[in-house]
Every structure is written in C-alpha cells, then in structure tokens.
N, C-alpha and C positions, 0 to 999 in steps of 0.2 A: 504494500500500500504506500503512500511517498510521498536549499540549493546555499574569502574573503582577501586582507589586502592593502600597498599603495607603492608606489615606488614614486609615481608620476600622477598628475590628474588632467592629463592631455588627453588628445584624440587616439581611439585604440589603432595600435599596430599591429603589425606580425610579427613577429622573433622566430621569421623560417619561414616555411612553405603552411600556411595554415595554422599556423599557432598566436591564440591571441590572447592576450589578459583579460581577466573579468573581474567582478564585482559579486561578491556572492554571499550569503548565509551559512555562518559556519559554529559546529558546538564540538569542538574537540577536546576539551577542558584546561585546552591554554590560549585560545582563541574562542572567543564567544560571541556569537551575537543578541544572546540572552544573557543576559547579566548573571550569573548563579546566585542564590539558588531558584532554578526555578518550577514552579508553583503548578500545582494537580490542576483540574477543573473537575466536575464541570461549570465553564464559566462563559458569562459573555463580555466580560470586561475587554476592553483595545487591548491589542496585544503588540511590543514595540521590538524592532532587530534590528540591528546594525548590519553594514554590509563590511566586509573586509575587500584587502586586494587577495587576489590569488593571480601571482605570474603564471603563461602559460595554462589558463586554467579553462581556455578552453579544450584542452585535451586532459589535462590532469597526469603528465606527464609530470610536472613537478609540482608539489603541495609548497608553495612560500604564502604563508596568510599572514597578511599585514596590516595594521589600522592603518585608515585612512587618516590623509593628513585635516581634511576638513569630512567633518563626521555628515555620515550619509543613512537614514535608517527610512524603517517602513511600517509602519503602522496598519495593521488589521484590526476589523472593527465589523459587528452588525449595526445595521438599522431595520427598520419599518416588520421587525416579527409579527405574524400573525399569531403565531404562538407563543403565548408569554405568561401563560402560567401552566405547565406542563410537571404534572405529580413527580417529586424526585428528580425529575432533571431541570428543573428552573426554566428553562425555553427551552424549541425546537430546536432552535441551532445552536451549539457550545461550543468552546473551544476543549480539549484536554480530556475527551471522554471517549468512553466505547466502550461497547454490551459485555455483559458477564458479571457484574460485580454483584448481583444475586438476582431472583427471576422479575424482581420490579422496578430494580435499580441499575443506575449504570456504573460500569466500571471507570474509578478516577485513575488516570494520565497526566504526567507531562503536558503542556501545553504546546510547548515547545520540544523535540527530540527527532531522533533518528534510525526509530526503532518501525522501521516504513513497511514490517512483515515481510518483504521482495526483498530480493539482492539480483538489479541488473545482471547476470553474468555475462550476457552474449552484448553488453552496452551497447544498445540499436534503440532504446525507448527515448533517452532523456537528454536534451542538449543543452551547455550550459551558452553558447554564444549565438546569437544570432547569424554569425557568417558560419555556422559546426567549427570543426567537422560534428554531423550528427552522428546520434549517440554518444556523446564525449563531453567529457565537464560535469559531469554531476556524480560525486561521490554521495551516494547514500550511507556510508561511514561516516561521513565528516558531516555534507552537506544539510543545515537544519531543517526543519519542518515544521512547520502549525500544522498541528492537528484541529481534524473542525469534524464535529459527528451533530449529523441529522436525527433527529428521532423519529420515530413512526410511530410512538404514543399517540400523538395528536390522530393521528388515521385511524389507529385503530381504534381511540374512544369514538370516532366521527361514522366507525364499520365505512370508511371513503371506500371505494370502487378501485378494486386492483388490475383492470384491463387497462393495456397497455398503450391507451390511447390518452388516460388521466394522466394530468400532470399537477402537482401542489407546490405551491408559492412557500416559500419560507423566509421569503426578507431578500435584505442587500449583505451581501461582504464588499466592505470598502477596504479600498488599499490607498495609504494616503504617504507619500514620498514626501520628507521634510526638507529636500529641494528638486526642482524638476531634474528630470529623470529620461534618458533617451533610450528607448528600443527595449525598453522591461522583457526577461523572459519569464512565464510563468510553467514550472513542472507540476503536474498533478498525480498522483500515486493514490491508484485503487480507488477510482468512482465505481462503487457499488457495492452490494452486499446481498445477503440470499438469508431466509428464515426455513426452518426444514421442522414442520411437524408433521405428526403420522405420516413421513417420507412424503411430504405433499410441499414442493418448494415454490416460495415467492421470490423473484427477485427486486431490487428496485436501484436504483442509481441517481445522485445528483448531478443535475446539469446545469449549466452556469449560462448565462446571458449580457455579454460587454453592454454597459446602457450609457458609456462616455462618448460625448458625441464625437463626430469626425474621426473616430480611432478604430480599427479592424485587427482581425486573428489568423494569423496564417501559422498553421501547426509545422513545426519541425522536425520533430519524430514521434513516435508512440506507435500503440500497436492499433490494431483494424478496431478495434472498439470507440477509440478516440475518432470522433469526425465534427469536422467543425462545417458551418452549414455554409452555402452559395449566398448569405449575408456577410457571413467572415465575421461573425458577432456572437453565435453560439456554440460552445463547447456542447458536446451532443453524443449517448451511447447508442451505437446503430445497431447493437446486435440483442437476440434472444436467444438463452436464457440470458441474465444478469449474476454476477459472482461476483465476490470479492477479491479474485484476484488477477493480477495484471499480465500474466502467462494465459487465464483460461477465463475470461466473462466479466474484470473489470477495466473501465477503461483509465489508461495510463498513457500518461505525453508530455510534452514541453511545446508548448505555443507562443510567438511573437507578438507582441502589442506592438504594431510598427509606427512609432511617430517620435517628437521632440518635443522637448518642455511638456516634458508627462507629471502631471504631481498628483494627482487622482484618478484612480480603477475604480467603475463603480459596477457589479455583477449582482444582477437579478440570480438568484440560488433557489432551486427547485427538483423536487423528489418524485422520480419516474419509476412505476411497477414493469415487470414486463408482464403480467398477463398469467402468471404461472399459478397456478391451481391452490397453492397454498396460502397463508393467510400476513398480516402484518405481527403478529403474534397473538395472544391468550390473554384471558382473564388473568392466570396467576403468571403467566411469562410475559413481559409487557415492557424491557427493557432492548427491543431492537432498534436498529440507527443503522445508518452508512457512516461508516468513520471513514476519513483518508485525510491526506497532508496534500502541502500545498509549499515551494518555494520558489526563492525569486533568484534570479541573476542580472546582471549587464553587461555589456560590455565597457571596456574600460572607458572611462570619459572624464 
C-alpha cells in the first residue's frame, strides 16, 4: 500500500545521462520530514512534512538527504466531511488509521511512516521525477507517507448500495505548499480494499478528483489499475474485483500535477464499491476502511 535534500536551489539538472535531483519526503531517523515523535491517529488534524534534497534521486542511485537551505514543507488537511460524526473513528476520512484494532474499532497508526504493506521489487510502479526514469526514485524504505483510511461505517449504517456504478463523496484532501511549488509528483500506494464475509467479497477503492483550476494529471507509472480519465483530472480504479493490493486489485502510481507557482492541490476524495456480492461489513464487525498512503516529490528547483 504506499516519497529529501539541498546542495543548490537552482533549476534541476542532470549529473549524466538521466539523472536528476529531487525534493522528497523522507523518515529515516536521521532525516525526517516529521519531526519525531510522531503521533497515532485516528485523526483529522493538518498534517505538516518537510521536503529534503536527495542528489541523484531521481534514480536513487545514491541516498544524500539534505535540508534544504530555505525550508520547503506541505501540509495535508481535510475539508467539507460529510461524515463527521462517525462511532469510534471521529470522521470518514483520518489520517493514521486502519481496520483491525477490534471488530468496531479501528486500528491506530503512525500518521506519518513507511510501513506501505508492498515493497516495489520489479521498480516499474513509482517515479520520483517528472522527467523518470520511471519506476525510479521512490524508496518505500526511506521515502514517507501519510496515511489516510476511509471508513465504510458511514455506508454501512446508511445499508448505501454496493453496485458499482455508486460513488460517495467524503470531502477534500488539501495539499497546501508553504511556497509555490513546480511540477508536484504525487505517489499513491494501494487505493483499495476488499471485506470477505461468509466468502462473499466486496471490494471498494478511493478515487480522487484534481478540482485546482487550470492544472491537469498525467500518470507516470503505476500498474493497469491506476487510470486517470480523458479530463486528466481524475485518479480512477478501472478494474473489477477491487483489493488491497498493488500486485493484484489495488490501484498504485505516481502522477504529475504539471504546472508553476503550485501552492495549493485541492482533491474531491471518494469511495467506489465494485459491485461484489458481499457487504460493507456487520453489525458486530463495523470497522472496515480503505487505508493507503500518499507522497510527494519534485524536482529540484
């Protein structure tokens, strides 16, 4: 399920045939872009990262993570929940949560970590620079993550309609850059998740919706699940079933917000069934959700 630095703050170059510097989100416990210690959820408080440099980091060919000389960070944040008062998970959308922590509660997380359930082996999913090479630059060892988990309480107290033509609204994720900001890359790791009672499975998947005017998405790598739509605006799961994971049924990528003087992402965030026979959960089991992470890169600037 599933992106630091500085030497310079110039216009990114190459050092080779294809090698470039970035800007990225890192927790390796001598480099941080979470300040330690940091804190469980589930919550929906902002949640703020630093970017470091990483030379070379679009390939990751060499790890040098440097603070930057004038500090660059990003701020995650909801708005406009429809769900906001949700039994045990305080709203729909949280940061630092995911299912298991007993059959009505959800299990507390890291807000921030690197624990993304996948480990890229074949690196072809996640690119950490706009120019690639793709698949390449994105340590899921190193590179951080916000965690963000949906819950499906809200559906299932509503008995919502699990055919795969429903779609439910859960608010905005904002991303808010403390100065503008050129060519954002965004990684996503494991949009989706599946519930499995009496062997009857439902899947479902969060999909995202860019709502920043003049700015579009053009996906860089990820697997066939990741499609973004002929608007270039929505992140989108094209397939059935729905899984949680980015090998077999969730979708996983790294997508370019392509423009300049970027200081605010705003995504419409919503939770998609596929149609599968099984339910959102139970009366006594009532703590399902799609959990996945989310990180950012740049290129150097």
């Amino acid at each position: 399920m599933c992106a630091v630095f500085i030497l310079s703050a110039g216009a990114a170059h190459a050092q080779g045939a294809n090698v470039l510097s970035t800007y990225e989100l890192v927790q390796d416990g001598v480099n941080n872009s979470y300040q330690p210690p940091v804190p469980k959820g589930p919550t929906s408080i902002p949640q703020t990262m630093a970017f470091f440099y990483n030379k070379n980091g679009s390939t990751d060919e060499g790890l040098y993570f440097q603070k930057l000389k004038t500090e660059l960070s990003v701020t995650f944040s909801f708005d406009d929940q429809p769900y906001v008062n949700v039994p045990q998970h305080v709203t729909g959308m949280t940061f630092g949560a995911a299912s298991g922590a007993s059959s009505t509660q959800v299990r507390a997380v890291p807000v921030v970590n690197t624990n993304y359930y996948y480990a890229d082996t074949a690196r072809k999913i996640f690119t950490a620079h706009p120019q690639g090479p793709v698949g390449k630059g994105v340590n899921l060892f190193m590179n951080a993550g916000l965690q963000v988990f949906l819950s499906a309480k809200p559906l299932l107290a509503a008995n919502a309609s699990k055919s795969d033509t429903s779609r439910y609204y859960y608010g905005k994720l904002r991303l808010q850059f403390n100065r503008p900001v050129t060519d954002p890359v965004l990684s996503f790791i494991g949009l989706g998740a599946t519930t499995n009672f009496g062997n009857k499975r439902l899947g479902f998947a969060t999909e995202l919706e860019l709502q920043s005017p003049s700015l579009t998405l053009t996906k860089l790598s990820g697997n066939e699940e990741m499609q973004i739509d002929m608007s270039k605006t929505k992140i989108l799961h094209s397939k059935t079933p729905i899984t949680g994971n980015c090998d077999n049924g969730a979708a996983c990528g790294s997508v370019l917000v392509k423009g300049s003087q970027i200081s605010t992402l705003v995504f419409g965030v919503y939770l998609r069934p596929d149609g599968g026979p099984g339910v959102w959960g139970t009366e006594k089991v009532s703590n399902s959700g799609d959990m996945w992470h989310i990180t950012v890169s740049l290129p150097e600037q």
